[in-house]
RODREN-755920 format. One record per residue (C-alpha): residue number from 0; x negated, y, z negated. Coordinates in pm, 1 decimal, decimal comma. Layout:
N
<num: NUM&x: X&y: Y&z: Z>
...
//
This chain:
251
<num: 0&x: 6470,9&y: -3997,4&z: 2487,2>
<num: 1&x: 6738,6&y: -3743,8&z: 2642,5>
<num: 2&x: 6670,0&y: -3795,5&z: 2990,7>
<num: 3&x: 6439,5&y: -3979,9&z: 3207,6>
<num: 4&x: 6307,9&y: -3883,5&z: 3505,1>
<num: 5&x: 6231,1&y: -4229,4&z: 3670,8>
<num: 6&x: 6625,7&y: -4303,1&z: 3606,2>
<num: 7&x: 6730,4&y: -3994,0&z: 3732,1>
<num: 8&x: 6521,2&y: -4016,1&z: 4040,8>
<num: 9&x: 6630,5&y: -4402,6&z: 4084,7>
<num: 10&x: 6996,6&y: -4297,6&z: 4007,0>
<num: 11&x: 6966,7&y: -4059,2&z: 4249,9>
<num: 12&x: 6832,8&y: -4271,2&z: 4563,0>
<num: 13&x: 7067,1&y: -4551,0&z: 4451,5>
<num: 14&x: 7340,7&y: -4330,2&z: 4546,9>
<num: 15&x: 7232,3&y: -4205,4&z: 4858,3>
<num: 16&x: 7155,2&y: -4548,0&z: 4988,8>
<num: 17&x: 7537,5&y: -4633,8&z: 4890,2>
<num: 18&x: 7729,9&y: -4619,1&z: 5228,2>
<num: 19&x: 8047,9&y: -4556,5&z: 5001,7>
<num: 20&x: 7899,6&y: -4249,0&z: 4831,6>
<num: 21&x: 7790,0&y: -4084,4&z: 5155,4>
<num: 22&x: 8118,3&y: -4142,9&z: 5341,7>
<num: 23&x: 8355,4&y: -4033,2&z: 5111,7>
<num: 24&x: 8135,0&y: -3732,1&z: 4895,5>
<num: 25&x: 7919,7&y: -3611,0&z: 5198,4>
<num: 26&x: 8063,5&y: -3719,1&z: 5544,8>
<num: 27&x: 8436,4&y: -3661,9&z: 5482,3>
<num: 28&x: 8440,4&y: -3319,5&z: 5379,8>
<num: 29&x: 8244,5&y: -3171,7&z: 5657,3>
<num: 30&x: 8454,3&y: -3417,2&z: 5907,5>
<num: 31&x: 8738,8&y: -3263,9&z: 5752,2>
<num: 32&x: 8611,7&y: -2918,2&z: 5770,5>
<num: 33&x: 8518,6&y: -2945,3&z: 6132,9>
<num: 34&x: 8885,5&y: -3130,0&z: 6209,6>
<num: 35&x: 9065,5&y: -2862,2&z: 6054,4>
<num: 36&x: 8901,6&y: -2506,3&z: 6055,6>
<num: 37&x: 8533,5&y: -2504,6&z: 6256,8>
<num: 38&x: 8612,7&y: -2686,8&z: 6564,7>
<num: 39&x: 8994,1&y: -2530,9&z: 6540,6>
<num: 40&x: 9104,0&y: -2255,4&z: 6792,7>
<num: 41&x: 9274,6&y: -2115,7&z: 6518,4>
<num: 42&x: 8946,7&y: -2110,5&z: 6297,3>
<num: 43&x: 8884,5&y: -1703,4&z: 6360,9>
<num: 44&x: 9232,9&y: -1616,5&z: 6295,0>
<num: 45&x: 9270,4&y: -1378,3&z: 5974,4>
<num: 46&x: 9352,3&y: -1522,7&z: 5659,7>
<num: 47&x: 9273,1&y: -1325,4&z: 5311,8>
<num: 48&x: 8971,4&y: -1180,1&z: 5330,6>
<num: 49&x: 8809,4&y: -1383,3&z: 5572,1>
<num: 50&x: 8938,1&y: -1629,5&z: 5840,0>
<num: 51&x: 9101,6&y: -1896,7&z: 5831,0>
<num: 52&x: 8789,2&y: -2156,3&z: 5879,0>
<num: 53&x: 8642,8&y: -2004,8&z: 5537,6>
<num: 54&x: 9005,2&y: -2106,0&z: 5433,2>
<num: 55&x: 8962,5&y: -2495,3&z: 5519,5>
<num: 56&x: 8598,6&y: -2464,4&z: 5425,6>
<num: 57&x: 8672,3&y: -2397,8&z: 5095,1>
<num: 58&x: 8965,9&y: -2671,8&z: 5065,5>
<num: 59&x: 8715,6&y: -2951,1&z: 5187,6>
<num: 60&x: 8452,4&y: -2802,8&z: 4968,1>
<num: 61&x: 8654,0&y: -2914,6&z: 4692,4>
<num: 62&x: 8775,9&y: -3158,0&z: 4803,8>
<num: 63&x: 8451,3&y: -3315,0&z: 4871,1>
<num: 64&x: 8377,0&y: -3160,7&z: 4446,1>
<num: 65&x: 8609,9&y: -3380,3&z: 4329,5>
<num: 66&x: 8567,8&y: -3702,0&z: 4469,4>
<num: 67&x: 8182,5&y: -3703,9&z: 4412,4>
<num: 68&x: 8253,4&y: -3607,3&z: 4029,0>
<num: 69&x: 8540,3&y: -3875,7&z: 3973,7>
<num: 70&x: 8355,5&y: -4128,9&z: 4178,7>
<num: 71&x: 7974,8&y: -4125,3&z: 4001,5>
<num: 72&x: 8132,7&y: -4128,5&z: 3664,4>
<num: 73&x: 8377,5&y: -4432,3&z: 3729,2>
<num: 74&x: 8059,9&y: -4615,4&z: 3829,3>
<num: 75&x: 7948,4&y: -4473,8&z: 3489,8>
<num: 76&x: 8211,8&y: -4636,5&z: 3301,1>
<num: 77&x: 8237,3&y: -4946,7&z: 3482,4>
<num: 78&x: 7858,9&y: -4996,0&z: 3395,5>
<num: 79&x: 7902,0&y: -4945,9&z: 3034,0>
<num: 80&x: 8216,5&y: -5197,2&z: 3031,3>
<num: 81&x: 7936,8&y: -5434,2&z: 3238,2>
<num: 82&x: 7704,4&y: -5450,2&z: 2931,7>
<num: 83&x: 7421,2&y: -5212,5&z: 3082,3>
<num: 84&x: 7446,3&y: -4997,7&z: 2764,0>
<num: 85&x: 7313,1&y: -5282,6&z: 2554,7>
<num: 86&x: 7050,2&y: -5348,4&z: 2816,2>
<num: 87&x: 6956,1&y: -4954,8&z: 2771,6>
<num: 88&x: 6938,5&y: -5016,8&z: 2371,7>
<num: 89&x: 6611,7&y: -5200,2&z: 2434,1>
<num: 90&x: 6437,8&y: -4894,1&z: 2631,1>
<num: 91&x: 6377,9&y: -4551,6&z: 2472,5>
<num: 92&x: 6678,5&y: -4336,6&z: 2667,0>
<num: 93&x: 6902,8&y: -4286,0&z: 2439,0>
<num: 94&x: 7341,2&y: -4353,6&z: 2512,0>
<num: 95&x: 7393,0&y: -3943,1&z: 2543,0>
<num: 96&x: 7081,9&y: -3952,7&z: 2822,4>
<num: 97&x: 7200,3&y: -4242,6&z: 2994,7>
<num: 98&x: 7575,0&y: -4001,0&z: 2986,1>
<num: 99&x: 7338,5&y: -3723,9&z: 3088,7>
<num: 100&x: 7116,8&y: -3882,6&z: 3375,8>
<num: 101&x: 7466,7&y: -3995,9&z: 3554,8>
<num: 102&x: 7653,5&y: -3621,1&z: 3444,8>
<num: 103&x: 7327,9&y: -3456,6&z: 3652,4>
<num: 104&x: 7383,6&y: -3727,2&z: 3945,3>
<num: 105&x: 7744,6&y: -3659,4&z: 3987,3>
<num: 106&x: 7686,0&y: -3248,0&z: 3969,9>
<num: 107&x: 7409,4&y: -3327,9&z: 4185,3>
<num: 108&x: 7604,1&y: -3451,4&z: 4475,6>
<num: 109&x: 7887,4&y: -3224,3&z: 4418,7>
<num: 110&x: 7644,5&y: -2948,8&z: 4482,5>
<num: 111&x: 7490,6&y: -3126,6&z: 4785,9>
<num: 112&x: 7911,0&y: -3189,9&z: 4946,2>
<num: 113&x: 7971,2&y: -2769,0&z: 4865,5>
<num: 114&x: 7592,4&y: -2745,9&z: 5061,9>
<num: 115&x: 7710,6&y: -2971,8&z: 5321,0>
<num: 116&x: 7996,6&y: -2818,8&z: 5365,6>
<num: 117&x: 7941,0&y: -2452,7&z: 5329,1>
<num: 118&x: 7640,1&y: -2489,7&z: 5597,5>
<num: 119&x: 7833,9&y: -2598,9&z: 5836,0>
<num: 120&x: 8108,4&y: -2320,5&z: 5805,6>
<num: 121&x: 7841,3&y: -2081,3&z: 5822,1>
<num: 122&x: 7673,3&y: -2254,9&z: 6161,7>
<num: 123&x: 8062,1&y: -2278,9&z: 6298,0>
<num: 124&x: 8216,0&y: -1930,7&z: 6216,9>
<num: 125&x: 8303,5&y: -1940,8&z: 5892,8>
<num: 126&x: 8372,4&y: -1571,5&z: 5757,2>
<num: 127&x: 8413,6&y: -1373,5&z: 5449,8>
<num: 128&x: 8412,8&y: -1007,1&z: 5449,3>
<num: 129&x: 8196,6&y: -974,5&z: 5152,6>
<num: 130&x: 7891,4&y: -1212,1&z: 5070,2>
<num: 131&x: 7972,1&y: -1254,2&z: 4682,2>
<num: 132&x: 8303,4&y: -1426,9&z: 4780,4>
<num: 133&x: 8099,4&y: -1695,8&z: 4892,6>
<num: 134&x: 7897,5&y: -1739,9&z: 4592,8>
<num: 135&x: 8216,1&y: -1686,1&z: 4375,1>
<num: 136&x: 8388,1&y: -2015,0&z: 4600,1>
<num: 137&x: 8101,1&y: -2199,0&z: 4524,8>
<num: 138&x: 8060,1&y: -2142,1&z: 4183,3>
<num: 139&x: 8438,7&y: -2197,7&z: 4089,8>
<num: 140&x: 8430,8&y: -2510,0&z: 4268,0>
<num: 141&x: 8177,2&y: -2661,6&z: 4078,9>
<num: 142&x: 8228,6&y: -2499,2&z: 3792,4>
<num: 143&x: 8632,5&y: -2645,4&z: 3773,3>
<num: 144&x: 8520,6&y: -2915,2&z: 3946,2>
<num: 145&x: 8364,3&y: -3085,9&z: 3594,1>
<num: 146&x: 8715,0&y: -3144,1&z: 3468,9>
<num: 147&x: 8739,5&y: -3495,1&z: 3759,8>
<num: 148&x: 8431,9&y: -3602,2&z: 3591,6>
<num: 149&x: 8695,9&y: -3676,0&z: 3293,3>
<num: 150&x: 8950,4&y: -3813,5&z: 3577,7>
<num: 151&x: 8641,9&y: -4067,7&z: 3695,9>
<num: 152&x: 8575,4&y: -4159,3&z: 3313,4>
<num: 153&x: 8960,6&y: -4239,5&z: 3284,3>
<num: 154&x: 8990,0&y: -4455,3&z: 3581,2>
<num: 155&x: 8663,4&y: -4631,8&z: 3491,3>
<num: 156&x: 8751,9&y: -4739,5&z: 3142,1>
<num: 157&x: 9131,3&y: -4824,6&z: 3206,7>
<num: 158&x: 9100,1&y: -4998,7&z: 3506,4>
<num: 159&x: 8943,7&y: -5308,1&z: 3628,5>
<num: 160&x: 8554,3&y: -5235,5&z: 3699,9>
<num: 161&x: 8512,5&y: -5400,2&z: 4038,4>
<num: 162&x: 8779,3&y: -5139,3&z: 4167,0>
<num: 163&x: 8748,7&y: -4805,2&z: 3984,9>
<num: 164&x: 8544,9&y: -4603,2&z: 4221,5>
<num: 165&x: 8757,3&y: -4730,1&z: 4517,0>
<num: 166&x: 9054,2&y: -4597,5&z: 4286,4>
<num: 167&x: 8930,6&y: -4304,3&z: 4200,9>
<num: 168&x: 8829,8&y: -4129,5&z: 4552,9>
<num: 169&x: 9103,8&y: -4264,1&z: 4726,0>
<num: 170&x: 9399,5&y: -4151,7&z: 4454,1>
<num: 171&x: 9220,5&y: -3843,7&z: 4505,8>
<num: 172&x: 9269,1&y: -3820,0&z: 4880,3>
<num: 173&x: 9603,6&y: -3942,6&z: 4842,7>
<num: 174&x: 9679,0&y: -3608,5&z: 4575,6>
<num: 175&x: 9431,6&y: -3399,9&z: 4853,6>
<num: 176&x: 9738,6&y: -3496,3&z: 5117,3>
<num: 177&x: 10039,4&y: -3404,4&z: 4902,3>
<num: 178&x: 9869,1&y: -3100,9&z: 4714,6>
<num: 179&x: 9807,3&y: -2820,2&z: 4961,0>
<num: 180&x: 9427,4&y: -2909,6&z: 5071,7>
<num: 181&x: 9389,1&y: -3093,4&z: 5391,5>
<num: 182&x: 9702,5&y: -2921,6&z: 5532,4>
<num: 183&x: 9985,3&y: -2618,7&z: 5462,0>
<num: 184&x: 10289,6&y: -2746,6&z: 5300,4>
<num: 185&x: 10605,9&y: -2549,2&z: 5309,8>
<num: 186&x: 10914,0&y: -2598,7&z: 5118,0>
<num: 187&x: 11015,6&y: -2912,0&z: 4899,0>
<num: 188&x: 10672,1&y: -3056,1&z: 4997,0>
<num: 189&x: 10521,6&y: -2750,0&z: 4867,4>
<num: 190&x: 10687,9&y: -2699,8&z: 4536,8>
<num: 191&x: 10651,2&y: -3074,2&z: 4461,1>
<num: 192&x: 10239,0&y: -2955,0&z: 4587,8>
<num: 193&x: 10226,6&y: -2700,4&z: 4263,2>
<num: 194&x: 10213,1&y: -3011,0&z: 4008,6>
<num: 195&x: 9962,3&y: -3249,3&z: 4172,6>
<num: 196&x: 9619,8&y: -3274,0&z: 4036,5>
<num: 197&x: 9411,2&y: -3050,3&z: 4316,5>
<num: 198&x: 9660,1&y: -2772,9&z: 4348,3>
<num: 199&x: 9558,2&y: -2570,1&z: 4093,3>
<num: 200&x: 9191,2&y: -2651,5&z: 4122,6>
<num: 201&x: 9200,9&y: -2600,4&z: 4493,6>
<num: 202&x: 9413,4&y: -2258,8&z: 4452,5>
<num: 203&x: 9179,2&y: -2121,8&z: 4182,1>
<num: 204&x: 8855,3&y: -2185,2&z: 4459,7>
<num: 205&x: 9041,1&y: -2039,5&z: 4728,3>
<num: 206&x: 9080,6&y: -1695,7&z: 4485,1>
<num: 207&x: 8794,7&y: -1483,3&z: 4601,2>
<num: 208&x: 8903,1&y: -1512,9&z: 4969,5>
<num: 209&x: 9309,1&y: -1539,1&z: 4934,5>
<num: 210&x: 9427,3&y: -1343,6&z: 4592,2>
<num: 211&x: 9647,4&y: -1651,6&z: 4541,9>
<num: 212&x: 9852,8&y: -1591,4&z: 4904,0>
<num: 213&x: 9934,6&y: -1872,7&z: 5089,8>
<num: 214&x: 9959,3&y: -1960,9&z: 5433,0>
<num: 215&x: 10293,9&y: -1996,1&z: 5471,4>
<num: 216&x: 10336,2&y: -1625,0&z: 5344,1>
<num: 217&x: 10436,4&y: -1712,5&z: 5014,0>
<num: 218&x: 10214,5&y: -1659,0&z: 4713,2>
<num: 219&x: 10100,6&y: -1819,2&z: 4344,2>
<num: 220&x: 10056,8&y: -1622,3&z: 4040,1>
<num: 221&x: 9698,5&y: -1675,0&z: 3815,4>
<num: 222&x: 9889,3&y: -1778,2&z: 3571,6>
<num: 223&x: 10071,4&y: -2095,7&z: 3751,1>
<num: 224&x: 9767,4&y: -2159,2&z: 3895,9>
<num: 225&x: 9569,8&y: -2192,7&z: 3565,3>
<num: 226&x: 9808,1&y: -2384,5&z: 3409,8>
<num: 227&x: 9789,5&y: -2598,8&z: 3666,6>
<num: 228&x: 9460,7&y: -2661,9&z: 3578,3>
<num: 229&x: 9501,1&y: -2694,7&z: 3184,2>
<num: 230&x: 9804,6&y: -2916,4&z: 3197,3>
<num: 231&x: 9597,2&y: -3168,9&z: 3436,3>
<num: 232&x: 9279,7&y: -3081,7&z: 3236,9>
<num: 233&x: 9455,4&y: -3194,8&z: 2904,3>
<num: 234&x: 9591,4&y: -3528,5&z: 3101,4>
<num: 235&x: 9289,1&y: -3622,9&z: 3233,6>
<num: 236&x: 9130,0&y: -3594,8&z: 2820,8>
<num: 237&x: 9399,2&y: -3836,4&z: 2747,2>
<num: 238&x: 9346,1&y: -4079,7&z: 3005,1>
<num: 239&x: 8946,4&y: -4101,9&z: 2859,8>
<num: 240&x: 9086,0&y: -4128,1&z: 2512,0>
<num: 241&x: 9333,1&y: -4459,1&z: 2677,1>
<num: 242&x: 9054,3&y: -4622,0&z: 2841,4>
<num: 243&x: 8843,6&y: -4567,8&z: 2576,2>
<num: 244&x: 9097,1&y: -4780,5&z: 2327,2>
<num: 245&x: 9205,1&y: -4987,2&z: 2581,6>
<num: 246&x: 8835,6&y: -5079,0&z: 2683,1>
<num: 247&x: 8791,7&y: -5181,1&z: 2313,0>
<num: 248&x: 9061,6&y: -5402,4&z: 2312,4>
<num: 249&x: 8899,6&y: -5614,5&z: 2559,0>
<num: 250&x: 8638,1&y: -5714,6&z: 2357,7>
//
């Protein structure tokens, strides 16, 4: 059996009765978004081809991408490294559903934070002079979004069970505050910025509204930006291929 239904629908409720999930997937983001750009009196200042509350939007958005990916599939991992894929060898889902029901539960709730947070630009001003950008924000972010799914794997298989999810949100944060998202950087602060983990991810969903320019006047080239993204892309591989071996040697 590829995928199951019941555990899908049972993965699914499991996760929005988890306090955890909700806060730092769901409620953060748009708390963030409302901090920083919708509640802002700077919010309907210009800022690429939009304002600058489409701007944080977007960041948080992300943001709020990220964390749900890299959080649902530690849980994954820790799960497996718990023994729950030999209780799933006695029931018909096969290993690649079980990897499939908990893939479609993590995109799941990235879709519902870029929801979440998109709706409440759009009740608090958020602006984009051309509907497609909005679609093409979305899309990126979920779309580039996949690659913390590998990040969550990573953490889950290298590091202790009891603590990966808790790891992997709040490194994430932590990279969120010293790569560009929650706030402008300028400077040292800024060029140290362009090789953390959400830079390039963040840049690349900020595209349709910004053309790479930055705040702070300055600007990034596609290419920087998308190298960004393959370097971390390429680390993040490695990481599952580590846990993976170093899970094994536990046993």
């Amino acid at each position: 059996m590829l995928i199951s239904p019941t555990m899908l629908r049972i993965e699914g409720v499991r996760q929005l009765r988890n306090p955890y999930t909700l806060a730092f997937t769901l409620t953060m983001p748009v708390v963030m978004y409302l901090l920083f750009g919708g509640a802002a009196a700077y919010g309907g200042q210009s800022a690429g081809h939009g304002n600058v509350s489409f701007y944080v939007m977007v960041s948080m958005a992300a943001y709020g991408t990220a964390v749900a990916m890299s959080s649902l599939t530690s849980l994954a991992a820790a799960e497996a490294k718990q023994g729950w894929g030999r209780q799933l060898a006695m029931t018909p889902l096969s290993t690649a559903g079980y990897a499939a029901t908990k893939l479609i539960t993590a995109v799941a709730f990235a879709a519902l934070a870029v929801v979440a947070v998109f709706t409440a630009g759009l009740l608090t001003g958020a602006e984009a002079d051309d509907v497609w950008r909005w679609a093409a924000c979305a899309g990126i972010i979920l779309g580039v979004g996949l690659m913390y799914g590998l990040y969550g794997l990573g953490v889950g298989l290298f590091f202790n069970s009891d603590s990966a999810a808790a790891l992997a949100s709040i490194s994430l944060t932590l990279f969120a505050f010293f790569g560009n998202v929650f706030m402008p950087l300028n400077g040292v602060m800024l060029d140290i910025a362009r090789f953390t983990p959400l830079y390039g991810y963040v840049a690349l969903s900020r595209w349709p509204l910004t053309d790479g320019a930055l705040t702070t006047g300055q600007s990034d080239p596609l290419w920087a930006v998308l190298l960004n993204i393959a370097v971390w892309l390429l680390v993040f591989v490695l990481l599952v291929f580590a846990g993976v071996r170093r899970a094994r040697s536990r046993r």
